[in-house]
C-alpha positions in Angstrom: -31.0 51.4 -80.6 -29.1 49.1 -78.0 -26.5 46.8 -79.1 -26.4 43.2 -78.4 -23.5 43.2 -76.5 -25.3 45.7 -74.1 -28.2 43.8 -74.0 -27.2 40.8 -72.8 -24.8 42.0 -70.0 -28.1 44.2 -68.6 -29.8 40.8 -68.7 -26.8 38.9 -66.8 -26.9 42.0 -64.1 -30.4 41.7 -63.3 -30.2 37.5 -63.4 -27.8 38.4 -60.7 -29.5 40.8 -58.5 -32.8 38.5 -59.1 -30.9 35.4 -57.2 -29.1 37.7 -54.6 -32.5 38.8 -53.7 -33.9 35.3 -53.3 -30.9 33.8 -51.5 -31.2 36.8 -49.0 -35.0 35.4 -48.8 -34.3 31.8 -48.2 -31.8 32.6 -45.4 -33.4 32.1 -41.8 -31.8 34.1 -38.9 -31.6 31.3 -36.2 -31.5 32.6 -32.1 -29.1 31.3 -29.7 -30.8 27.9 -28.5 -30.8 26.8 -32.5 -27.4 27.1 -32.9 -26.9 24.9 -29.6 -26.2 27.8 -27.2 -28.2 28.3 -24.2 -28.7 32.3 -23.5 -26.7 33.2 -19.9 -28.8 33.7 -17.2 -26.3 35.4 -14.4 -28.7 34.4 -11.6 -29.3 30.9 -12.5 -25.8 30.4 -13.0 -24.9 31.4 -9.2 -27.8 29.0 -8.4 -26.3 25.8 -10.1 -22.6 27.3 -8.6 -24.2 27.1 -5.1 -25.9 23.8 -5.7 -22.6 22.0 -6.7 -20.9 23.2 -3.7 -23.6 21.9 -1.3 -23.0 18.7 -3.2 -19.5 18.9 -2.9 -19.3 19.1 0.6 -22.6 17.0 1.2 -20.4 13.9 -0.5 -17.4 14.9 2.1 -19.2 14.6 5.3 -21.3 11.0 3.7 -17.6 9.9 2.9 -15.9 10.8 6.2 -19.1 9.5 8.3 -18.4 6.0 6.5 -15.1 6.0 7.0 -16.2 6.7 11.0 -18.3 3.7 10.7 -16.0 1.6 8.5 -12.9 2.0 11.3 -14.9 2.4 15.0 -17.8 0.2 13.7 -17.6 -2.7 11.3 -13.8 -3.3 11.4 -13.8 -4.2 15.0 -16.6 -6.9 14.3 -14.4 -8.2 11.5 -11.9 -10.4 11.2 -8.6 -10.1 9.1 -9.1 -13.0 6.9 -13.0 -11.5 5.8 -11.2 -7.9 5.5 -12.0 -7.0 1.8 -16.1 -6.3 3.3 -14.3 -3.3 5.0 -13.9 -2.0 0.7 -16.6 -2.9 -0.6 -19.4 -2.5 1.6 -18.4 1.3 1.9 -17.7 1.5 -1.7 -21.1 0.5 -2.2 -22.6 3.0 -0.9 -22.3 5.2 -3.5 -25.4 4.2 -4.6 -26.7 6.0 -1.8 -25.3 9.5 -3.0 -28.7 10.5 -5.2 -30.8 9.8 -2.2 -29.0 11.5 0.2 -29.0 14.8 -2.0 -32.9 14.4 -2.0 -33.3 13.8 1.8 -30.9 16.8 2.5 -31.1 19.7 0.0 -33.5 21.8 -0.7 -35.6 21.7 -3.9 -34.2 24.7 -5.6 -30.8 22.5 -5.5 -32.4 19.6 -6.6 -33.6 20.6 -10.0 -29.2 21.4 -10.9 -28.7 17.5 -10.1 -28.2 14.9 -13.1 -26.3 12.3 -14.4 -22.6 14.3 -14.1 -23.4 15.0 -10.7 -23.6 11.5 -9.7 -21.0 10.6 -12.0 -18.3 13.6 -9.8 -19.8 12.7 -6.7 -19.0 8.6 -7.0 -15.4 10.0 -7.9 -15.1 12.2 -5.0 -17.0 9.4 -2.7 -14.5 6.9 -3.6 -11.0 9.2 -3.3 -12.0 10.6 0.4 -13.2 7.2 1.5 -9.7 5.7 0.4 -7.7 8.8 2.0 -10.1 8.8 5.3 -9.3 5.1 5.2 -5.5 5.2 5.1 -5.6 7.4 8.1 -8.2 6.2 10.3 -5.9 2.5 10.6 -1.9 3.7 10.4 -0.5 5.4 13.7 -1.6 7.5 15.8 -5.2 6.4 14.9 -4.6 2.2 14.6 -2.3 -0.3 13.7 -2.9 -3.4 11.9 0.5 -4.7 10.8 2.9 -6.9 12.9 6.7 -5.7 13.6 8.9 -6.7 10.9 12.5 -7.5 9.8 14.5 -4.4 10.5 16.9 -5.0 7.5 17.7 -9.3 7.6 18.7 -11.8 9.6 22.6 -13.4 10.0 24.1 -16.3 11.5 27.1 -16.8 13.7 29.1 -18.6 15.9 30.9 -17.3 18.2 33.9 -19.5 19.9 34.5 -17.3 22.9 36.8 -15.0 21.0 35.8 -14.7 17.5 32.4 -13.9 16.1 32.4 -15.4 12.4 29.1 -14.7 9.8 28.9 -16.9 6.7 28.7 -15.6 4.0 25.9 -17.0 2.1 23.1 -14.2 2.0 20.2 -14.4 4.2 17.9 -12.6 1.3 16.1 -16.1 0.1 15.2 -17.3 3.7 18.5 -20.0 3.4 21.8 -19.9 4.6 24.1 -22.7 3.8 27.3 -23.4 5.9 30.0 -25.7 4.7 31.8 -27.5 7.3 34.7 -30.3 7.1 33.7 -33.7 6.3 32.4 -35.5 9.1 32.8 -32.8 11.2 29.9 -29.8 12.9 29.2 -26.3 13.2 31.5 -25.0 15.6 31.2 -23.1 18.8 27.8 -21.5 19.9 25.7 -20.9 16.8 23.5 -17.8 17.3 20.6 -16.2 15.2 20.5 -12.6 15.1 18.4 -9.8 13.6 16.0 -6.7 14.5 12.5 -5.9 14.7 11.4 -2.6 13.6 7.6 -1.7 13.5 6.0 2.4 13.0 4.5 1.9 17.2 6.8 0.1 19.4 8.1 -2.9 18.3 9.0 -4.0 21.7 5.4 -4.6 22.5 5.0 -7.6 20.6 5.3 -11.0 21.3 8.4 -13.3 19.7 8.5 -16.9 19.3 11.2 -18.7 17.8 10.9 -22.9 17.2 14.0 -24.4 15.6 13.2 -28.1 14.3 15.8 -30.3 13.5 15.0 -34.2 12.3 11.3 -33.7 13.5 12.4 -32.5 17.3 10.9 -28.9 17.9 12.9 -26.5 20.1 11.3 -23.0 21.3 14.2 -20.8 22.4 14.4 -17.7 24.7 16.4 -14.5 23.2 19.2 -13.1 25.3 18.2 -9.6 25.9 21.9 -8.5 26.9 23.7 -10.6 24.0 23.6 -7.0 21.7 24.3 -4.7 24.8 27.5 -7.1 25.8 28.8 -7.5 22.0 28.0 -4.6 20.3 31.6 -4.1 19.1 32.1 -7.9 18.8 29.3 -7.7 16.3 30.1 -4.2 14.6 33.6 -6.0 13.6 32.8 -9.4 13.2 34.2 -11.3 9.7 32.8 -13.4 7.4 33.8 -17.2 6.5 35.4 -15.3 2.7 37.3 -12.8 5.2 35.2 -9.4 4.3 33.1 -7.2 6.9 30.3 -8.9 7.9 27.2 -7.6 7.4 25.6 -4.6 9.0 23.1 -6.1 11.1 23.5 -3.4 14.2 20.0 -1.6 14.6 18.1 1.5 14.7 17.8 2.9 18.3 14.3 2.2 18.0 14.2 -1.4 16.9 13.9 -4.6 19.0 17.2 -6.8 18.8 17.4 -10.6 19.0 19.9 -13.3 19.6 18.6 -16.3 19.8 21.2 -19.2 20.9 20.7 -22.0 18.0 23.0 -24.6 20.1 26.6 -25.4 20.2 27.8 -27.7 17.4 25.2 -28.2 15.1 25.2 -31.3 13.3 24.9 -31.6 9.5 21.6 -31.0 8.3 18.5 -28.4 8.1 17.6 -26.6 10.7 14.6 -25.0 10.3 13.5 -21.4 12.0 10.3 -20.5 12.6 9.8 -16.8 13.6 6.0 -15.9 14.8 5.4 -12.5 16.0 2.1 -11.7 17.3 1.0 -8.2 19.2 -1.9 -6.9 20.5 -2.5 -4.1 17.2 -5.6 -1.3 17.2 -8.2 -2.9 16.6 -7.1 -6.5 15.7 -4.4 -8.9 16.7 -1.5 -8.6 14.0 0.5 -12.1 13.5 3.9 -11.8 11.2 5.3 -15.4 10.5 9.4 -15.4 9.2 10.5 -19.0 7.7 14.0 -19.3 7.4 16.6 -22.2 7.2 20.0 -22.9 8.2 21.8 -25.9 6.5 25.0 -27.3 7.8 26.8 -29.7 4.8 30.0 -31.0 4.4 32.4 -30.2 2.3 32.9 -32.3 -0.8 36.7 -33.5 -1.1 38.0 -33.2 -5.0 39.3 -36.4 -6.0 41.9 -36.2 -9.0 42.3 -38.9 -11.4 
């Protein structure tokens, strides 16, 4: 005879080893490709390795030969002021990367191409373009910007003996010179500053118009003026008794004094600086603005 309690735990064992059994049943070994993982094929992996270094370098010689064209071809038939065509146009032709790949490669490469590689190719399209670009139109290969302002521009008169700056700053394009009431700006009144540009600065063309109550001047710059006064002008002082300012300039810069006239009356004089030069491949124009006011001194009046 078997006891209950005997019974019923060999009826709980084989419950047990009755759903083990069918568990093991329902279970479905799944391969490689079911569980999202493509099976490694050694020699179609070189394959797509090869193909996206053809495309690689296919993208670098489209992008360089646009950039050819962009600089030697399209930007000499262009004009500054319609300049952003010179971007875009060879931006837009990254739509032309797919059909290039199936012009060029062969059709063992072509079956590796999708939506990534278009999407790495626009990338690497667009980067070279901009790098090609910045070389192709700075020195030695072009130059399309104008000479500019060394460091800034001064002003000073200069009585024979003394060479005084004022010292109002130069920085907003206005210097203001107080003088006695009634009275004018002393002594010859001379504008000086420096040119500096990454070619020659000397090759470019200075004009300088000073307008004073609607009567336009165009003055000459005395090419000896820095030569003859260097020291004059390396310890000049300013209308508060400091230094004046370092205005002496590189080796390689263009210096100019330009003589303003002698005893300025009171008023705004207005200096117009326009710098043109003959640039790779366009004509580069710089334009400087500046003013020089001459106003009396107000008298305190005490109660």
């Amino acid at each position: 005879m078997v006891d209950l309690q005997t019974a019923m735990a060999a009826a709980a064992a084989e419950r047990k080893q009755r759903a083990g059994a069918a568990s093991e049943e329902r279970k479905v070994r799944r391969s490689g490709p079911n569980l999202g993982i493509e099976p490694f094929d050694p020699v179609k992996h070189v394959s797509k390795e090869k193909a996206d270094t053809a495309s690689m370098w296919l993208v670098i010689a489209f992008s360089v030969v646009v950039s050819l064209m962009m600089r030697y071809v399209l930007m000499p038939n262009t004009s500054p002021e319609k300049s952003d065509i010179l971007y875009l146009m060879p931006l837009s032709a990254i739509i032309l990367i797919p059909q290039v790949h199936r012009m060029v490669m062969p059709k063992s490469f072509q079956e590796f191409y999708g939506k990534g590689t278009w999407f790495k190719a626009g990338f690497l399209h667009t980067f070279t373009f901009l790098a090609m670009s910045f070389l192709l139109v700075n020195p030695p290969m072009g130059d399309i910007v104008a000479p500019k302002l060394a460091s800034h521009w001064a002003i000073a008169t200069d009585d024979g003996e003394i060479l005084l700056f004022n010292e109002d700053s130069s920085k907003d394009g206005i210097i203001e010179w107080e003088v006695e009431n009634n009275g004018r700006l002393d002594g010859e009144v001379w504008l000086l500053f420096a040119l500096a540009d990454n070619v020659n600065s000397d090759g470019a063309e200075v004009v300088v118009e000073l307008t004073h109550q609607s009567v336009v001047t165009e003055l000459a710059s005395d090419e000896y003026y820095w030569a003859n006064n260097s020291d004059r002008i390396a310890n000049a002082t300013k209308t508060d008794n400091s230094s004046a300012p370092n205005l002496v300039p590189h080796s390689k810069d263009q210096p100019f004094a330009i003589n303003l006239g002698s005893n300025l009356a009171v008023g705004s004089h207005d200096i117009l600086v326009t710098i043109t030069e003959d640039g790779d491949p366009w004509e580069n124009e710089r334009v400087y603005k500046w003013k020089l006011v001459v106003v009396e001194a107000v008298e305190s009046t005490e109660s």
